[in-house]
C-alpha positions as CSV (number, residue, x, y, z in Angstrom):
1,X,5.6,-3.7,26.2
2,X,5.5,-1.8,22.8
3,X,7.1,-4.2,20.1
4,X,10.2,-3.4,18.3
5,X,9.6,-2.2,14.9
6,X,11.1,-4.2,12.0
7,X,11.4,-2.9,8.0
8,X,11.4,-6.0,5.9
9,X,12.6,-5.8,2.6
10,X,12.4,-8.6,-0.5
11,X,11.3,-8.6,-3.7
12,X,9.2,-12.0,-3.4
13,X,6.7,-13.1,-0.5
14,X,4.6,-16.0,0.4
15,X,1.7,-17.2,-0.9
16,X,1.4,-14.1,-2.7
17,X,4.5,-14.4,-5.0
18,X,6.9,-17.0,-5.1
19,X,10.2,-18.2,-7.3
20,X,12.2,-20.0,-4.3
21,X,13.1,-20.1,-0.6
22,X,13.2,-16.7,-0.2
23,X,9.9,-16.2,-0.7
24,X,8.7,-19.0,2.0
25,X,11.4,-16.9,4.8
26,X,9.9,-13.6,4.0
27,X,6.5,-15.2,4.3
28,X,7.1,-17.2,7.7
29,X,9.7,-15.1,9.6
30,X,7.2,-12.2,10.4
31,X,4.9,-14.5,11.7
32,X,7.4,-16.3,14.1
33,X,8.6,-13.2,15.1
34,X,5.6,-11.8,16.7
35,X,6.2,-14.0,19.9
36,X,9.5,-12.1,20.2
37,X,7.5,-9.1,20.3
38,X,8.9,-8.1,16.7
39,X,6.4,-6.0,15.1
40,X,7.8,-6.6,11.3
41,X,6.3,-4.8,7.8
42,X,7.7,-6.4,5.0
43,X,7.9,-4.1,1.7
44,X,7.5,-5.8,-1.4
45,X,7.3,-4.9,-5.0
46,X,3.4,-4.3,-6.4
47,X,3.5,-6.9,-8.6
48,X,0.2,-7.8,-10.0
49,X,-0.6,-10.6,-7.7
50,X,0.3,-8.4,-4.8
51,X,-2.1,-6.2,-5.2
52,X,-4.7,-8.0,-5.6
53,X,-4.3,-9.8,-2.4
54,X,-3.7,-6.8,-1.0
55,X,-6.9,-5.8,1.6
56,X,-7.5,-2.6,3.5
57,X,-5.3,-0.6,1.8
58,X,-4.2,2.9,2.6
59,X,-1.7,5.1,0.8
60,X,1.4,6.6,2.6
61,X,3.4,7.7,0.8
62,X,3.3,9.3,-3.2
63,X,5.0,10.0,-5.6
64,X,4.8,12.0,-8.9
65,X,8.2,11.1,-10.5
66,X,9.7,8.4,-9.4
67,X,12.2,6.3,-11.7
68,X,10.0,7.0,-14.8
69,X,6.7,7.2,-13.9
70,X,4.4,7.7,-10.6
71,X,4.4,5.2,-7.8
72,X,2.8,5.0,-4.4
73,X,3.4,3.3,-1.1
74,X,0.4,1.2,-0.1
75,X,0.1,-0.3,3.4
76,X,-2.2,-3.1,3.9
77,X,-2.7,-7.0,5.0
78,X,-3.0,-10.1,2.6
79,X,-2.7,-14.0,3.8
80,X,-1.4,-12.7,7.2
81,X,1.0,-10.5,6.5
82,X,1.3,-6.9,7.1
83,X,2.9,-5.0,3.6
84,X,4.2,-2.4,2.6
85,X,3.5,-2.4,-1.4
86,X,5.5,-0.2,-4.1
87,X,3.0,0.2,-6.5
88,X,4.8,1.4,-9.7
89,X,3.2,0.3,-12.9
90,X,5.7,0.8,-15.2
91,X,8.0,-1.0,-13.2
92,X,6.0,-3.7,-11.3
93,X,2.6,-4.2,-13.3
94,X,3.9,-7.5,-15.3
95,X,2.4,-11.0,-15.2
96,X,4.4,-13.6,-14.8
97,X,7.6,-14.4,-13.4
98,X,8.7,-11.2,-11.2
99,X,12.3,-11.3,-12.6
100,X,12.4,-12.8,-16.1
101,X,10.8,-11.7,-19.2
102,X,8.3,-14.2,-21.3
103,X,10.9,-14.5,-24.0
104,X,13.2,-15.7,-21.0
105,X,15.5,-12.6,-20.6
106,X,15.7,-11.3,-17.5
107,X,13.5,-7.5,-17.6
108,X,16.1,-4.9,-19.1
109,X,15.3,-2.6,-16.6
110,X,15.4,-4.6,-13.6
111,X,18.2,-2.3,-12.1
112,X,16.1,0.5,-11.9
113,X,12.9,-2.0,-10.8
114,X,14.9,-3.3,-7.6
115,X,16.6,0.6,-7.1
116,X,12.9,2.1,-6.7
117,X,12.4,-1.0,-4.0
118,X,15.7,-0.1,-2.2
119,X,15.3,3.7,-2.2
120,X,11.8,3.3,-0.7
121,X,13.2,1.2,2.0
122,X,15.8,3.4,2.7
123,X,12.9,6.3,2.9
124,X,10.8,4.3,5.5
125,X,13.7,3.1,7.3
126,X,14.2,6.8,7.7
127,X,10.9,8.3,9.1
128,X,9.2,8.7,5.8
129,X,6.1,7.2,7.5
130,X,5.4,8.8,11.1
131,X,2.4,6.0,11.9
132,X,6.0,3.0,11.4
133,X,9.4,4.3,11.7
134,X,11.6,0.9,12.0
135,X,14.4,0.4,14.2
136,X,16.0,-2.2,12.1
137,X,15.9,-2.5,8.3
138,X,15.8,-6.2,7.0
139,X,17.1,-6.6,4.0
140,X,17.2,-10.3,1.6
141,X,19.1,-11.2,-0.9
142,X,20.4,-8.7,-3.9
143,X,17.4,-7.6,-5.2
144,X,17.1,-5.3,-2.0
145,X,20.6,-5.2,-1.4
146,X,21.0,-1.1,-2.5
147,X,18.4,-0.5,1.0
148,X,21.9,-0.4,2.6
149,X,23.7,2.0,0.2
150,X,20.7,4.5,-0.1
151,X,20.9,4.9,3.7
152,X,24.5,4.9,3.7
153,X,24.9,7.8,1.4
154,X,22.1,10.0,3.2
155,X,22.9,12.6,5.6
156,X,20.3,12.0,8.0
157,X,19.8,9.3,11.0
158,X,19.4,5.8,9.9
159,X,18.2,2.7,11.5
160,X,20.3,-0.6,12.0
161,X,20.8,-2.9,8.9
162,X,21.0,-6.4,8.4
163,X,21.7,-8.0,5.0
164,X,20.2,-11.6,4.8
165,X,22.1,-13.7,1.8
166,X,20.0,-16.6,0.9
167,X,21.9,-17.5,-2.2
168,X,25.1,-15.7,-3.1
169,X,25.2,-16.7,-6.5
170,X,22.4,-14.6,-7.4
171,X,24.8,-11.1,-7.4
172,X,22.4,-8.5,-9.4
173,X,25.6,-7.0,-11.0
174,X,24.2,-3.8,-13.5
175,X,26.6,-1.3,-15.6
176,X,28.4,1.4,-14.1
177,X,26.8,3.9,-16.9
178,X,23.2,3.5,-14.9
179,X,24.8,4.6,-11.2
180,X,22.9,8.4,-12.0
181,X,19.7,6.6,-13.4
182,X,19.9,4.3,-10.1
183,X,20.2,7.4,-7.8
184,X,23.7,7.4,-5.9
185,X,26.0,9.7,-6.3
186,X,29.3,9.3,-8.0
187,X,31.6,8.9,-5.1
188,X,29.3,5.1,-4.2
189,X,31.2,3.6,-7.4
190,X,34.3,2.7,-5.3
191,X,35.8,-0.7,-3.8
192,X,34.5,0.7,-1.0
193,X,31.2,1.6,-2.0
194,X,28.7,-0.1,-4.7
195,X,31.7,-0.7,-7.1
196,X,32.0,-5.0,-8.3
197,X,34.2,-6.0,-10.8
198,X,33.8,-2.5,-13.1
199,X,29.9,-2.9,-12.1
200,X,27.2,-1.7,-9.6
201,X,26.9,-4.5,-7.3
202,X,23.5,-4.5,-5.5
203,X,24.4,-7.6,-3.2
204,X,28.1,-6.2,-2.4
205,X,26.3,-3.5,-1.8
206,X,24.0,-5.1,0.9
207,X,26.7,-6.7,2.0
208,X,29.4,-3.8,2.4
209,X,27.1,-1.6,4.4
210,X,25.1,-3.4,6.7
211,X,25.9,-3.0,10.4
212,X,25.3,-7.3,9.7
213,X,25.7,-9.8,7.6
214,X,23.5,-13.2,7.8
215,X,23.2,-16.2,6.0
216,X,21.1,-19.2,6.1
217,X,23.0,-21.7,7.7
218,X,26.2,-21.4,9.5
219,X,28.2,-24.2,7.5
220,X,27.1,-22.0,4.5
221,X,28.8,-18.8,6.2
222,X,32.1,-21.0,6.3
223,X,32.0,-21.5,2.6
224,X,31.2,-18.1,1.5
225,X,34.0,-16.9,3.4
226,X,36.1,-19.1,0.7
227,X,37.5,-18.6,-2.8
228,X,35.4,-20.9,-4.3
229,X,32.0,-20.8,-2.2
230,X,32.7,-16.9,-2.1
231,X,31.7,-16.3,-6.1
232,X,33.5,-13.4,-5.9
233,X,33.0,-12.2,-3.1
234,X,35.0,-13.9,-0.5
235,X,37.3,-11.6,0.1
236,X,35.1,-9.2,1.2
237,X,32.9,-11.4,3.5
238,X,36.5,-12.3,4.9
239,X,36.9,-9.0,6.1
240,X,34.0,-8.5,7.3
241,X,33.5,-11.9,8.9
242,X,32.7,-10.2,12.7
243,X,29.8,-9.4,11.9
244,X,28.8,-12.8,9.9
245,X,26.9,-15.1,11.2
246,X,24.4,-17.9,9.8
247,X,20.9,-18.9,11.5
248,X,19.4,-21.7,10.0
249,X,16.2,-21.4,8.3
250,X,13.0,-22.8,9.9
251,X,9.7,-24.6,7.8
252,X,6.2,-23.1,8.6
253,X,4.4,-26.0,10.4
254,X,1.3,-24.8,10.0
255,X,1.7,-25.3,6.5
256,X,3.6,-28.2,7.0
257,X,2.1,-30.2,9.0
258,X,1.5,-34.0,8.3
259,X,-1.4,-34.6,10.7
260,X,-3.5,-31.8,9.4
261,X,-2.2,-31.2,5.9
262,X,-5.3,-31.2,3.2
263,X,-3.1,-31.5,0.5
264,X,-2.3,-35.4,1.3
265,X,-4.1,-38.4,0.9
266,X,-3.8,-39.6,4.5
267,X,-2.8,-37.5,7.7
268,X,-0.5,-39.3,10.3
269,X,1.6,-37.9,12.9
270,X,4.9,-39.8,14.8
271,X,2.1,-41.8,17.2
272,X,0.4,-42.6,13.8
273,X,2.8,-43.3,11.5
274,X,1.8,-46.3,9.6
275,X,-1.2,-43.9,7.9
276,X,1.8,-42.7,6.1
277,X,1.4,-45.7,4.1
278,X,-1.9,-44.3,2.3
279,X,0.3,-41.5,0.8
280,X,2.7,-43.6,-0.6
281,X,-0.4,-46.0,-2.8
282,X,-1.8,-42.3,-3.7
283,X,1.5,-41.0,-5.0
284,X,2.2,-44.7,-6.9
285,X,-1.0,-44.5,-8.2
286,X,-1.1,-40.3,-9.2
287,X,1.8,-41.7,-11.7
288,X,0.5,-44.7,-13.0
289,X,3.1,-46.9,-11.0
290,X,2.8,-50.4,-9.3
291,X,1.6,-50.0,-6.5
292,X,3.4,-51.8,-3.8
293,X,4.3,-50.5,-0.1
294,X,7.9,-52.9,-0.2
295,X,9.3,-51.1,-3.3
296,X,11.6,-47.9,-2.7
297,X,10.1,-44.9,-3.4
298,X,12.8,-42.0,-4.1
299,X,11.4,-38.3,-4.6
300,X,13.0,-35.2,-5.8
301,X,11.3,-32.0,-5.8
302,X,13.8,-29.0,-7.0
303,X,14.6,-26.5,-9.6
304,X,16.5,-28.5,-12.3
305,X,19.9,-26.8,-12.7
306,X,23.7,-27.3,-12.0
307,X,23.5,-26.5,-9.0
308,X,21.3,-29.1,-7.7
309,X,23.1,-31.9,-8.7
310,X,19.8,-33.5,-11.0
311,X,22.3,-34.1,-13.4
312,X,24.3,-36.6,-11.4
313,X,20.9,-38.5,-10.7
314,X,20.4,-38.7,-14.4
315,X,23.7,-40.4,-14.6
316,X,22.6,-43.0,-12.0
317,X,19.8,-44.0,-13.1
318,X,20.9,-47.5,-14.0
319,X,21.6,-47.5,-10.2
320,X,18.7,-45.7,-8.8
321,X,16.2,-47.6,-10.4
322,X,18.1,-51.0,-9.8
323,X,15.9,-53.5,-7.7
324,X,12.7,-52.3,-8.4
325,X,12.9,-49.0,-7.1
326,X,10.8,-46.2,-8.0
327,X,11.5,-42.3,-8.7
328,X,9.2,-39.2,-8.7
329,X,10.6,-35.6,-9.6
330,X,8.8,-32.3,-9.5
331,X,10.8,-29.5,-10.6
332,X,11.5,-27.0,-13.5
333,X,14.6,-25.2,-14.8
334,X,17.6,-26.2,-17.4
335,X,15.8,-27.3,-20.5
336,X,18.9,-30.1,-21.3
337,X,18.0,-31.4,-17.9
338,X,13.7,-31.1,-18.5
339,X,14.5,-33.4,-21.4
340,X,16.7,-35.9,-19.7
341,X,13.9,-36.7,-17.4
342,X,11.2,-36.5,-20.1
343,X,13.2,-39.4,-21.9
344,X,14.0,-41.1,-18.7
345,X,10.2,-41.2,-18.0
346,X,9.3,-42.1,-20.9
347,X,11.9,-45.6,-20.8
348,X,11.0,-46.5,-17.4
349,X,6.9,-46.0,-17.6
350,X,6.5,-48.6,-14.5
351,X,9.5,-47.0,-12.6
352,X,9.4,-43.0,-13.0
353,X,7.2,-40.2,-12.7
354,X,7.7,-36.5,-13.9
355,X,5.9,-33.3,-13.5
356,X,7.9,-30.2,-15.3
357,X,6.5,-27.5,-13.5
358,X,5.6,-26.2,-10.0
359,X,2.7,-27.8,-7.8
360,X,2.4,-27.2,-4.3
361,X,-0.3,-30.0,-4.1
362,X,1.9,-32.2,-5.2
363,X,5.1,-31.3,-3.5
364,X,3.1,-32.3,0.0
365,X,2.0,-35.6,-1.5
366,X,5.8,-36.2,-2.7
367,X,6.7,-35.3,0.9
368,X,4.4,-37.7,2.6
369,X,4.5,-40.2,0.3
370,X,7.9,-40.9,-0.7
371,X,10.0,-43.3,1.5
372,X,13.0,-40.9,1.0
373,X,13.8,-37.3,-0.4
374,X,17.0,-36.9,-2.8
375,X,19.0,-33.4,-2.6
376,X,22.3,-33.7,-4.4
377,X,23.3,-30.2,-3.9
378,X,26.8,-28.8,-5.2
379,X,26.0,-26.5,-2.8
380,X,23.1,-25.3,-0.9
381,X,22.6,-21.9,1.1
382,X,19.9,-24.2,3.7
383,X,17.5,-26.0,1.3
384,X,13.6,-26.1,2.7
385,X,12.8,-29.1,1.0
386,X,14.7,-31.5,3.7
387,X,13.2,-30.1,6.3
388,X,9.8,-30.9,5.5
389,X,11.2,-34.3,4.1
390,X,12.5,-34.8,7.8
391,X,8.8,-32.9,9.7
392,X,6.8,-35.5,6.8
393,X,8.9,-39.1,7.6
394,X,10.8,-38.9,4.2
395,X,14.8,-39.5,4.9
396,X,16.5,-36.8,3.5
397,X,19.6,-38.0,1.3
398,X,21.8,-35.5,0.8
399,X,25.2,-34.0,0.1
400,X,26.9,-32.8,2.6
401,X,27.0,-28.7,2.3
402,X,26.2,-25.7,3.7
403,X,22.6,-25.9,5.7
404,X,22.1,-29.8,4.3
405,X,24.9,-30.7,6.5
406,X,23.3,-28.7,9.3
407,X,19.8,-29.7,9.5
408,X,20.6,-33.7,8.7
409,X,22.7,-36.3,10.8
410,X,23.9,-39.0,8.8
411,X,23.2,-42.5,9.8
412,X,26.6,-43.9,9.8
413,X,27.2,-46.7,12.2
414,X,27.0,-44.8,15.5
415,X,24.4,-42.3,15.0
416,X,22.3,-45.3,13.9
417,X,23.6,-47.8,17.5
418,X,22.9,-44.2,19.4
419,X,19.1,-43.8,17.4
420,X,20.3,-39.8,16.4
421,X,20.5,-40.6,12.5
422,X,17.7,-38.6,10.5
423,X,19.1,-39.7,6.9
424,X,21.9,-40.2,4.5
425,X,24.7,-37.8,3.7
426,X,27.2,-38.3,0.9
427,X,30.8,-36.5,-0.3
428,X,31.9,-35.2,-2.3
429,X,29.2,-34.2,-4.4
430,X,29.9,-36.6,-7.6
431,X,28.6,-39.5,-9.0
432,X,30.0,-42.2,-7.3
433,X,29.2,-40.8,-4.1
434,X,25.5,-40.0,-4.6
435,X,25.4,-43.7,-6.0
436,X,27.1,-44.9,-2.3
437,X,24.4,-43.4,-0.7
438,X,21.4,-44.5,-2.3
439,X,22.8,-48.0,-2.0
440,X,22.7,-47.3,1.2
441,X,19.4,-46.0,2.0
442,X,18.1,-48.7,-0.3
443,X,19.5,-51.0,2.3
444,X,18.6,-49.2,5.3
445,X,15.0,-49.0,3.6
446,X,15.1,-52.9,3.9
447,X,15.6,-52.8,7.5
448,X,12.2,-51.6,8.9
449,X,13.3,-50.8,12.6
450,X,16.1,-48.8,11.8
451,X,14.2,-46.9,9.3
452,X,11.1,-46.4,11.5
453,X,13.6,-45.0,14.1
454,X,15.0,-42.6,11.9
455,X,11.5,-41.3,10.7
456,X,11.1,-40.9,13.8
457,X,13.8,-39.1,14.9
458,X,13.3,-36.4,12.1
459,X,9.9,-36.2,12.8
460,X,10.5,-35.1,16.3
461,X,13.5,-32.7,15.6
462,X,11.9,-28.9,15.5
463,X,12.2,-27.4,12.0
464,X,9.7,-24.2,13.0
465,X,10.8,-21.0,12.6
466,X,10.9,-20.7,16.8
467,X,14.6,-20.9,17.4
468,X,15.5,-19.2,14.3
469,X,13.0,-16.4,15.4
470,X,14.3,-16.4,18.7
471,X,17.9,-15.5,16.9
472,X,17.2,-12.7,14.6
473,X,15.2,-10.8,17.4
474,X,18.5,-11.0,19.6
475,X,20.1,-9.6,16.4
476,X,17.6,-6.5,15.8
477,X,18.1,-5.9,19.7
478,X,21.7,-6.0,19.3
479,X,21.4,-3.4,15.8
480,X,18.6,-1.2,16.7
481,X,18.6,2.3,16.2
482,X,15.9,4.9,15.7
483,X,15.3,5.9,12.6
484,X,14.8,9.5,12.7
């Protein structure tokens, strides 16, 4: 059977380069999709990293001019993964974080940087490269959201589209003085077209002209449909709700998986469980804390902004730390919020332990260690880190939106009598209720059946990317066109 040819598109992948979720979906997806029989090439930007990963490497495509300087299309393989690589120096060839700047602004020319990456998609999704011409073009979130509008406004055959949103309040919204520089022509800057607000809109883009629209859970494509959860851009997703769907987001388990993981101080499985309790001591002990197996153990591992409701933790932690309990956070982001839990850490030495940063290492020993995981969300496209808190036996408690409210059953007095609960949801998202819902985790902690049962119970749900695989390649059937 000859496999079905899928165009990936995002601007992060990985291991090779990674600021969020996006980059652990474009990494995994490709892979799950191969039992579909979903041949898929993701093209990514050739950011430094990326290239030198990057083995076997053939040019297919050139260029001599291309948005200020010359560029090439590489295909090749790195960590699994078969690439597509734009490699344009004077766009790409920056260390660092691939969107911001070191003095913390984001790149000035970052509309032209993610342009080039949408009209080269647009040119392979069209044929450009006999030896791969994709039925379907992929694209994720705004950075190669103009994919869509570059096939849209060409005159020759184009394949299917799908846009995938992973977090709609990330918009890319550029001047309308730069729609010449970007490449479209002047009737695209209309409501209809790539026209936002007075601005080029590179998601509403995406999301105007792709034969579908999907996001990352389906309780999150109920809330983007509304005012509020919409940013902006409700009204449009209103109207084009047919074709909206969400489909949860799935965990590599290869990666993440408890009873092989080298990243942990003791593997365990559901038949093994109580090895879980070396992780625990080894976290304790990383941070300088008591160790003691009886004492809650809370962890946190998220970017440190508004949106994930740290701040509300930081305004509990009379609460949280109230009968002994313990706290690790890893995470990075608002500098107001790095402080709080500097200072925090720094009161409650025997209590709290804080790394301001990113370590992978770390984030599987947080996962297998702690008893339970803490994701306060306002709101939250799917989230990743509750699924491997519910695949490593630490109870996820969380607010109740979008794909948290999916992937987590609370355990409120019948799911725990019918042995379904997998953790703790709260709402709404404010202090009082976050504070109602470690109290009652803390209590639940205290009563060792129930909680084994609900380790278990998360343990055995499947968070691989199997189902979710399962779904887009039904989608890409539905969508696909040649693309010549």
């Amino acid at each position: 059977m000859t496999p079905m040819h899928v165009l990936a598109v995002a601007s992060e992948i990985y291991p090779l380069v990674k600021t969020g979720g996006l980059a652990d979906v474009a990494g995994a997806l490709p892979k799950a999709l191969k039992a579909e029989g979903i041949e898929t090439i993701t093209l990514v930007p050739g950011y430094p990293d990326v290239l030198s990963a990057l083995v076997e490497a053939d040019e297919v495509l050139g260029y001599s001019r291309f948005y200020g300087g010359a560029a090439r299309v590489l295909r090749g393989s790195a960590a699994g993964l078969q690439l597509f690589v734009l490699d344009a120096p004077h766009l790409f060839a920056r260390p660092g974080n691939p969107y911001v700047a070191p003095d913390g602004a984001d790149w000035p020319d970052n509309a032209i940087r993610y342009a080039a990456l949408g009209r080269t998609a647009a040119e392979i999704g069209q044929g450009s490269i006999a030896q791969f011409v994709p039925q379907v073009v992929h694209a994720h979130d705004w950075q190669a959201g103009l994919s869509h509008a570059f096939l849209h406004y060409s005159d020759r055959p184009r394949p299917g589209t799908i846009m995938t949103v992973h977090n709609l309040a990330y918009q890319g919204q550029f001047p309308q003085a730069m729609l010449r520089e970007i490449g479209l022509p002047p009737e695209s800057f209309a409501i209809d077209g790539v026209e936002y607000y007075g601005a080029i809109g590179f998601l509403k883009a995406g999301l105007q002209f792709a034969d579908h629209i999907t996001t990352v859970s389906p309780s999150y494509a109920v809330e983007i449909q509304q005012d509020e959860g919409g940013m902006g851009l409700g009204g449009l997703l209103r109207a084009r709700s047919d074709v909206l769907s969400g489909i949860i987001n799935g965990i590599d388990t290869s990666i993440w998986n408890p009873a092989t993981d080298r990243f942990i101080a003791s593997t365990f499985s559901v038949a093994t469980l109580a090895d879980r309790a070396g992780n625990k001591a080894a976290l304790q002990r990383r941070f300088d804390l008591p160790v003691s197996p009886d004492t809650f153990l809370l962890g946190l591992v998220s970017r440190m902004s508004w949106q994930k409701g740290l701040d509300l933790v930081l305004e509990n932690m009379p609460l949280v730390l109230s009968e002994g309990t313990q706290l690790i956070l890893l995470g990075s982001g608002d500098s107001d919020l790095e402080a709080g839990y500097r200072t925090a850490a720094t009161s409650h030495r025997n209590q709290i332990g804080v790394v301001i940063g990113y370590d992978e290492n770390l984030a599987h020993l947080i996962q297998a260690g702690a008893d339970a995981l803490l994701v306060p969300s306002r709101f939250e496209p799917c989230g990743l880190t509750q699924l491997c808190a519910l695949r490593y036996g630490a109870i996820p408690i969380v607010s109740r939106v979008g794909g948290l409210a999916d992937t987590v059953i609370d355990a409120n007095e019948m799911a725990v009598a019918g042995n379904v609960a997998t953790g703790i949801q709260f709402w709404p998202v404010s202090s009082e209720s976050l504070a109602g819902a470690v109290r009652r985790a803390r209590a639940l902690f205290h009563d060792k059946p129930v909680w084994q049962r609900m380790q278990n119970n998360g343990m055995n749900v499947d968070v691989s990317w199997r189902n979710p695989a399962r779904q887009y390649a039904d989608l890409y059937r539905k969508l696909a066109r040649p693309g010549r």
